[in-house]
C-alpha positions in Angstrom: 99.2 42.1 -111.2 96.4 44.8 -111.6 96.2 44.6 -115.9 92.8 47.3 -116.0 90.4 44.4 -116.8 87.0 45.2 -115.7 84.7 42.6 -113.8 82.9 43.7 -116.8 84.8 41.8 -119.3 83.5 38.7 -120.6 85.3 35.7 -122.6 84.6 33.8 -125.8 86.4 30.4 -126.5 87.6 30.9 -129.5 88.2 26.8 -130.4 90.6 25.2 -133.3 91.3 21.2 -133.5 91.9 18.9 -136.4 94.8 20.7 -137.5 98.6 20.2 -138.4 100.7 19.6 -135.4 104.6 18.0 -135.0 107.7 19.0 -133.1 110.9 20.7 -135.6 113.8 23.1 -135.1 113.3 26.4 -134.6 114.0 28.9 -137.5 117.0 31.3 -137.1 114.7 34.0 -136.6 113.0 32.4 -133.6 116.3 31.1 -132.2 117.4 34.8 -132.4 114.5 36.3 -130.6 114.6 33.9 -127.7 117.5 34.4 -126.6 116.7 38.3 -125.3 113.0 36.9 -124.5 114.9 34.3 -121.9 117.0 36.7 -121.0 114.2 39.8 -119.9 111.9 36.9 -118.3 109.9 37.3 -116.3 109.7 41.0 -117.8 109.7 39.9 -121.9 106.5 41.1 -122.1 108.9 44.4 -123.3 108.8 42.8 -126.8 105.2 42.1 -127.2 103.3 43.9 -130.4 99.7 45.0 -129.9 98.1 46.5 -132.7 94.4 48.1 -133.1 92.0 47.5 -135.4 88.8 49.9 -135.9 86.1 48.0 -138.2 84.5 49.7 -140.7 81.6 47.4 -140.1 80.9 46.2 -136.7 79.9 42.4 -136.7 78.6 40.0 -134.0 80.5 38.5 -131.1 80.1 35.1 -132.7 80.7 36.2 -136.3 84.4 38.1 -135.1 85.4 34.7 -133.1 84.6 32.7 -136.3 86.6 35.1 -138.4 89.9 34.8 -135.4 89.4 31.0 -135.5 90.2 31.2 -139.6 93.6 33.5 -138.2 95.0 30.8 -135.8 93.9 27.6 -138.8 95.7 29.8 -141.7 99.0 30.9 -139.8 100.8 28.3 -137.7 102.9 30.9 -135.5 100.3 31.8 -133.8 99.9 28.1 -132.5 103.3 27.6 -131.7 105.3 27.4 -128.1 108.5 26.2 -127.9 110.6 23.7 -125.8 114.6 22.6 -125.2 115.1 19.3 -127.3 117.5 16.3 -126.0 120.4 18.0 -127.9 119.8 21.6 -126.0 118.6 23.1 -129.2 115.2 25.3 -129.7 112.6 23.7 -130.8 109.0 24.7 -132.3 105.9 22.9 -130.9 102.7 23.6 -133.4 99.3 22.7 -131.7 97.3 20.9 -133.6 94.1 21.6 -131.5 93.5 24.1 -128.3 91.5 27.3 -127.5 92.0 31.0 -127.8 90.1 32.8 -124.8 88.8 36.3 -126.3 88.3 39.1 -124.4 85.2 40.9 -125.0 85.5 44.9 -123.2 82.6 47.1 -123.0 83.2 50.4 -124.6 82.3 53.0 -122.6 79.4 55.7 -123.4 81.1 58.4 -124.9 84.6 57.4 -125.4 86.1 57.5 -128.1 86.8 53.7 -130.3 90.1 54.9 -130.7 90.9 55.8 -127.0 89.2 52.6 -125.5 92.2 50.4 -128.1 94.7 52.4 -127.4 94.2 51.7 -123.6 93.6 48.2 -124.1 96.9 47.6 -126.4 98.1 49.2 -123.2 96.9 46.6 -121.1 97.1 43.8 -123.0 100.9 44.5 -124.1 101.8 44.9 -121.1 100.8 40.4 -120.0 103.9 38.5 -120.7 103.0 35.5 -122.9 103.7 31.9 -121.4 106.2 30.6 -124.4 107.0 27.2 -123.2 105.3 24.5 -124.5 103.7 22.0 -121.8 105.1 18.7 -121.1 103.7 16.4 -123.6 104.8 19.1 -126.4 100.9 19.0 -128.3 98.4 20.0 -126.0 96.2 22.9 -126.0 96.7 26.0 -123.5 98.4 29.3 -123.8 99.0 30.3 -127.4 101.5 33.5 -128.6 98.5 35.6 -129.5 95.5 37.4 -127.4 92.8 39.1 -128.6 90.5 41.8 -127.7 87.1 42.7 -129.5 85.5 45.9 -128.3 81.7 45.7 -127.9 79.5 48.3 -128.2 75.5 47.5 -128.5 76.0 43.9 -128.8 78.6 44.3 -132.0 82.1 44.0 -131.7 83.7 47.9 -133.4 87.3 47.4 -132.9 90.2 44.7 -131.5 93.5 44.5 -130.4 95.9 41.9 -131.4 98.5 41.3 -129.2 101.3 38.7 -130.2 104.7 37.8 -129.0 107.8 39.0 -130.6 108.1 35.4 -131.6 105.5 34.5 -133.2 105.6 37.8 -135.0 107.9 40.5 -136.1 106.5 44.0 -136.9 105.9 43.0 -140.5 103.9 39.2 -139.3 102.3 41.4 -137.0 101.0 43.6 -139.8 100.1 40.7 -142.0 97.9 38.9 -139.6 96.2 42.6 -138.7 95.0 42.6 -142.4 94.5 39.1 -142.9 91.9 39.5 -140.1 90.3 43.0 -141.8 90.8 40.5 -145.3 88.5 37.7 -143.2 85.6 39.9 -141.9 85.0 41.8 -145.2 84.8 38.1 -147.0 82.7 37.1 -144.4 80.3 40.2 -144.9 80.3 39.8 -148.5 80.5 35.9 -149.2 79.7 34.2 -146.3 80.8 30.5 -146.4 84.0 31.3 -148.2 87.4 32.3 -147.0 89.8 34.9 -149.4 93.1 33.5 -150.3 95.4 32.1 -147.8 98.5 34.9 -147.7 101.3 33.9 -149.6 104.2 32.9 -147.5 106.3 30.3 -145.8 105.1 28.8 -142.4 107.8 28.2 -139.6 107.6 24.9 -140.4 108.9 25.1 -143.8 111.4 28.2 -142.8 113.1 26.1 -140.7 113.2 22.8 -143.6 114.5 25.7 -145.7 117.3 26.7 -143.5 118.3 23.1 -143.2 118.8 23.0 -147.0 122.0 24.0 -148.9 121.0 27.2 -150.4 120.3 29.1 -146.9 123.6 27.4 -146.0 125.8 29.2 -148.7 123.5 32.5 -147.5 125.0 31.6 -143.9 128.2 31.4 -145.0 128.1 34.5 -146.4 127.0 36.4 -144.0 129.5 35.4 -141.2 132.5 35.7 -143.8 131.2 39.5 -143.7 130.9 39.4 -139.9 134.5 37.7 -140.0 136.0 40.5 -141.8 134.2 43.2 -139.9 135.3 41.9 -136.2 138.6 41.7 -137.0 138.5 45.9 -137.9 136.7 46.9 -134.9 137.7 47.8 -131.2 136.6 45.4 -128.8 134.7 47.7 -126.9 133.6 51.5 -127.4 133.4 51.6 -123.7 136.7 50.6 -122.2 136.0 52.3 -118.8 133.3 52.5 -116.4 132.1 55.6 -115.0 132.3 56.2 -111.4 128.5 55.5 -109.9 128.3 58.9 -108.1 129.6 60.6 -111.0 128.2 58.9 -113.6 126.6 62.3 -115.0 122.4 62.1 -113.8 121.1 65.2 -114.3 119.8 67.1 -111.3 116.2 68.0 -112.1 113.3 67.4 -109.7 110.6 65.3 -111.0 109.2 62.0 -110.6 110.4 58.5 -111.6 109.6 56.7 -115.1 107.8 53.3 -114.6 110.2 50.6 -115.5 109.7 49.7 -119.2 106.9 52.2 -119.8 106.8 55.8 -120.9 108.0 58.4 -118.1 105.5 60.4 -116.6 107.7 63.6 -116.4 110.2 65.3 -118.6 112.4 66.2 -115.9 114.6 63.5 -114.3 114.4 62.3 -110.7 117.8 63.4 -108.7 120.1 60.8 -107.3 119.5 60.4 -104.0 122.9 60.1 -100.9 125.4 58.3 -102.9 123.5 55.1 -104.6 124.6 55.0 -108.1 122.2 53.6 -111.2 123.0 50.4 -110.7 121.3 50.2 -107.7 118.4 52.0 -109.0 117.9 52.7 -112.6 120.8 52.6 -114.4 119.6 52.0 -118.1 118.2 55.7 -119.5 116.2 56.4 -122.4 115.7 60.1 -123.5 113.2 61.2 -126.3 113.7 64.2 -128.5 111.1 65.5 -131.0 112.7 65.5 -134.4 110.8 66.9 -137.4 114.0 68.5 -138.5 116.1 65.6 -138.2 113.3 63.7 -139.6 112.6 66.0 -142.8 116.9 67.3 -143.1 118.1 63.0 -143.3 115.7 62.5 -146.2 116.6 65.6 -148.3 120.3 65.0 -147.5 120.0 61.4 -148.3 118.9 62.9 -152.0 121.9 65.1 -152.2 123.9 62.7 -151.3 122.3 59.5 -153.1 122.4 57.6 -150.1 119.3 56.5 -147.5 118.0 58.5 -145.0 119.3 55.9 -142.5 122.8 56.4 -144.1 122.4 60.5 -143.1 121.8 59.6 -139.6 124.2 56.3 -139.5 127.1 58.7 -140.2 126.1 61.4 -137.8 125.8 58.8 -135.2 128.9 57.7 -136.0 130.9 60.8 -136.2 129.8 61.9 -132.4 130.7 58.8 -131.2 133.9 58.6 -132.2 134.1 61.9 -130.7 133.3 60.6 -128.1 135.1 57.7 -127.0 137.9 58.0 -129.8 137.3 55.3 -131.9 138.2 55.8 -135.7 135.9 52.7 -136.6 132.5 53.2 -134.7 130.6 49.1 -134.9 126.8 49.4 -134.4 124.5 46.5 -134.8 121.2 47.4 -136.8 118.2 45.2 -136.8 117.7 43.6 -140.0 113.9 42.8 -141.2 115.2 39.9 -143.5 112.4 39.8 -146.0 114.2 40.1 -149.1 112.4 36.7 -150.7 109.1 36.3 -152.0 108.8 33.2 -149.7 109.4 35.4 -146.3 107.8 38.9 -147.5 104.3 38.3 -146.0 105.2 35.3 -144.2 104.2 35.7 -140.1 107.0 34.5 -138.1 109.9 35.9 -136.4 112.2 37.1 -138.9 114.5 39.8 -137.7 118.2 39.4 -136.9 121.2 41.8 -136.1 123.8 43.1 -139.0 126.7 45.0 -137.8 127.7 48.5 -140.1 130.8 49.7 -139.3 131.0 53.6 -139.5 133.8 55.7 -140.0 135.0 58.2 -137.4 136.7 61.4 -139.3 136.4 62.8 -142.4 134.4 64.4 -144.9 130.7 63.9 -144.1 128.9 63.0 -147.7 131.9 60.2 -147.7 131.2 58.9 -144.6 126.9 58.7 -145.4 128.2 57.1 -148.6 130.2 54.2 -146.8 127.3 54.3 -144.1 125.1 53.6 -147.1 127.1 51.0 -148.6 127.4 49.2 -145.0 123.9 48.7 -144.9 123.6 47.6 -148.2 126.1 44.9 -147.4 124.9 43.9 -144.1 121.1 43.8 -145.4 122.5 41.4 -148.4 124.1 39.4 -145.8 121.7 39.3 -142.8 120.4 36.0 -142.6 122.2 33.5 -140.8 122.6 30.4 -138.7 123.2 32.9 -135.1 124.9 29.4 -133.5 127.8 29.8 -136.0 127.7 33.6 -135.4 128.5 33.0 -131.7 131.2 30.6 -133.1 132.8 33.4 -135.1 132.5 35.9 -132.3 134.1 33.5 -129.8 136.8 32.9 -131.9 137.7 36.6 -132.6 137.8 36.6 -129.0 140.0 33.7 -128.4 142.4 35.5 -131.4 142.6 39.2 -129.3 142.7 37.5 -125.7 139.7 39.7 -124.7 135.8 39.8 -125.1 134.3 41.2 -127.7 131.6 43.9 -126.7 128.9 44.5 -129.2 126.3 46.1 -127.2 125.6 49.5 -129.2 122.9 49.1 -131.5 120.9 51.5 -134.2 117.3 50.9 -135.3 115.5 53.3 -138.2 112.1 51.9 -138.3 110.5 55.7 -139.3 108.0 55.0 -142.6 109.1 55.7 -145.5 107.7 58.4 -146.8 106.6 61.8 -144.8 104.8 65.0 -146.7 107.3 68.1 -145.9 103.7 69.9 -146.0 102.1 67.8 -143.0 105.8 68.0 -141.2 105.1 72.3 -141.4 102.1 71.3 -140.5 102.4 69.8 -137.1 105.3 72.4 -136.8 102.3 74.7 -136.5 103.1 76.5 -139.4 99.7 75.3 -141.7 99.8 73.8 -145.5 101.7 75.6 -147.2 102.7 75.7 -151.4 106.6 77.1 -150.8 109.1 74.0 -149.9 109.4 73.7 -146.1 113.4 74.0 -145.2 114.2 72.0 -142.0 116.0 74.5 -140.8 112.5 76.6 -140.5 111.5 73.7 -138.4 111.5 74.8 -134.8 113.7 72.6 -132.1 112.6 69.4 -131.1 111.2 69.4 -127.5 113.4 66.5 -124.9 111.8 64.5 -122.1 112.9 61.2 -120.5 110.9 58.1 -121.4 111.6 54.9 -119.8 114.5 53.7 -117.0 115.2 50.2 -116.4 117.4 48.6 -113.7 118.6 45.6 -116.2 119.0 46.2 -120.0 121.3 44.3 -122.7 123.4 47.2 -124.2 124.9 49.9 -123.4 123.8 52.3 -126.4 120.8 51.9 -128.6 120.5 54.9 -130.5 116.5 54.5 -132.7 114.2 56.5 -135.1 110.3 55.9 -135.4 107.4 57.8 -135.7 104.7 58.0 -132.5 101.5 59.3 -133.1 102.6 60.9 -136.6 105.5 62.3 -134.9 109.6 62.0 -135.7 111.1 60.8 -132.7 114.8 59.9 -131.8 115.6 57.9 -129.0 118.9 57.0 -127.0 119.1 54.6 -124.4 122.4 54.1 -122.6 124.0 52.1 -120.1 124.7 55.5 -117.6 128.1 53.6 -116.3 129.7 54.3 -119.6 127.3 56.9 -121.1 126.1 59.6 -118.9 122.5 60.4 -118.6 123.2 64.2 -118.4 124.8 63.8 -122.0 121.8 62.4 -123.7 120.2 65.1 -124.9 123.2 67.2 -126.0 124.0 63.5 -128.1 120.8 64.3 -129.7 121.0 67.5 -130.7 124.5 66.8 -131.9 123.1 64.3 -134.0 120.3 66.0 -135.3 122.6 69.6 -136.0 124.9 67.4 -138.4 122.3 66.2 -140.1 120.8 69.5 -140.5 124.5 70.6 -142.2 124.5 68.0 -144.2 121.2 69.3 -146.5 123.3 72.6 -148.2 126.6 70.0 -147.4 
């Protein structure tokens, strides 16, 4: 595969041996995440994190592999791989000893730092990671991390960390970002000493605490909730599955989206003769701009006392049912599950699936209210052991005489606060003293990002910011959601919300 490394680059062994090293079970978080890792192989590198980092003051080669060798002693994810044990269970292999290769790129004369990492997180995002450990469980070799330092006039300026989803979630990812800007500023101004290790459980001791009584009765709980909400949902939003050649692509020219990446048009390739998505791309992802959306959720969420999530939850909620007819609407959300002290800046996989259960009809600051108080309850209740959750699911499914489809999923990962005043301002409006209305807001613009020929759901409806910007997302399976209705799902969404400010 042709990854845009130069000849140019050269390598630093990066070396660690001495340390702690053993075989245990994996941690529900890890056991979670593996399962859509094994599923995407060979194409999981679609869950890898990479994440820049400009220094303030660029150090030696030597100096920035000293302060990376300090990362992989102090966190043990980033040594781990993982293996099958005798009972078919996942387990965690730590390496006690081994060697990080790091990359060292040449920035080129006149480009900017920030250009060079972004194409490099490109590159090195786009590697799958090799997760299984080797046969005698302990030896060194591939690790769940890469790094690339940037290296201009013999000092490194910038990096790219670049971990798999499981040995880091978006928050482990964060953490081991500034633990590495925590090492090289100790390093500049006390050499010889390291800064506090950050606070935290190691997988290792995740995984002793699941086994314990107390995440046990927090198991419990949460698939008693899970219980109750099956047995109140349909067993599939999508009972029906469009017809391949009328499955609803729109009909503009343009030219195909790379396959997990971002599309290179806005405009969406035609189908060609009779062949339906599934024999070419049948997962679409559409993108609309949303600064209204964006800016309306958060000052409707204070009318309403809910959560900006809750705003767009029951908007979400209220089209789909629309839409397919359903009076209870189930969406999985993805759950960060750092409500302890223990797990808030641990690194690790933490993340797992709730389910929120949204109403279909009604009054609209009732239904953000009961959004609200779904995701309140599911966050309470997220962390569990997923075996049993299969269990419960299975046995749902064995008391309806049918399959259970929970394939449509909502994720709200925006940050949590946004200045109306820099929303006018990338609306093109300027600064301005008067309280910007998102109604002022002009429309979002709508392009096509990604298409895949295999995905594992059939609606995924998300919220982030790229590049400053609001951004909603819908990805659907196009044999029970029509591509040609993405956008007009969007805007649907996003004109609810908009209602929902005056109320």
């Amino acid at each position: 595969m042709d990854n845009g490394r130069g000849p140019a680059d050269e390598r630093l062994e990066v070396r660690f041996d001495g340390l702690a090293q053993g075989v245990t079970a994996a941690t529900w978080g890890q056991r979670t995440i593996w399962a859509p890792i094994t599923w995407y192989a060979p194409d999981d590198h679609y869950f890898n994190i990479a994440l820049p980092l400009e220094l303030r003051h660029p150090v030696e080669p030597a100096a920035f592999g000293a302060a990376v060798r300090s990362l992989l002693e102090r966190h043990e994810s980033l040594r781990t791989l993982y293996r099958t044990g005798s009972d078919g269970a996942l387990e965690q292999v730590l390496h006690g000893s081994g060697v990080l290769h790091l990359r060292l790129v040449p920035a080129p004369e006149g480009e900017p730092l920030s250009a060079v990492l972004e194409r490099v997180a490109s590159q090195d995002r786009a590697i799958r990671f090799e997760l299984p450990a080797t046969a005698d469980g302990l030896a060194g070799g591939a690790l769940p991390v890469r790094v690339s330092a940037v290296v201009a006039n013999g000092q490194v300026t910038g990096a790219v960390l670049t971990m798999a989803h499981i040995a880091a979630d978006g928050t482990g990812a964060q953490v081991v970002r500034d633990d590495l800007r925590r090492l090289l500023a100790q390093q500049r101004r006390r050499p010889g000493t390291l800064p506090p290790p950050v606070p935290g459980r190691q997988p290792r001791e995740q995984a002793g605490y699941e086994a314990g009584p107390q995440a046990a009765a927090r198991s419990a709980a949460a698939l008693a909730l899970w219980t109750r909400q099956l047995a109140g949902i349909p067993a599939s939003l999508w009972p029906e599955e469009a017809d391949p050649e009328t499955s609803g692509r729109p009909a503009e020219t343009g030219h195909p989206a790379e396959a997990g990446g971002p599309a290179e048009t806005d405009q969406a390739e035609p189908s060609s003769g009779t062949a339906g998505p599934e024999e070419t791309e049948r997962w679409w992802e559409g993108q609309l701009d949303c600064p209204r959306l964006d800016l309306a959720s958060r000052a409707a969420a204070v009318r309403t006392g809910t959560s900006a999530s809750a705003v767009v939850l029951a908007a979400v909620g209220l089209e789909l049912g629309a839409r397919t007819g359903a009076t209870a609407v189930p969406l999985k959300v993805i759950l960060g599950n750092r409500v302890s002290e223990a797990q808030r800046t641990a690194v690790g996989a933490f993340a797992q699936n709730g389910l929120v259960v949204l109403g279909a009809t009604g009054d609209f600051d009732q239904l953000a209210r009961e959004a609200w108080r779904s995701q309140l309850q599911t966050s309470r209740h997220g962390h569990y052991d997923p075996g049993a959750l299969a269990a419960a699911v299975q046995a749902e499914e064995k008391r309806r005489g049918t399959a259970m489809d929970l394939n449509a999923l909502f994720n709200d990962h925006r940050e949590p606060e946004r200045s109306p005043d820099r929303a006018a301002d990338r609306a093109g409006r300027g600064p301005s003293a008067e309280p910007v209305e998102p109604a002022d807001l002009p429309a979002g613009r709508f392009g096509w990002r990604s298409r895949w020929a295999r995905q594992d759901c059939k609606f995924f409806f998300g919220l982030a910011h790229r590049d400053g910007e609001a951004v909603a997302t819908l990805l659907v399976d196009t044999r029970h959601f029509p591509a040609a209705a993405v956008e007009p799902f969007l805007r649907a969404v996003e004109e609810r919300v908009l209602a929902a400010v005056t109320g």
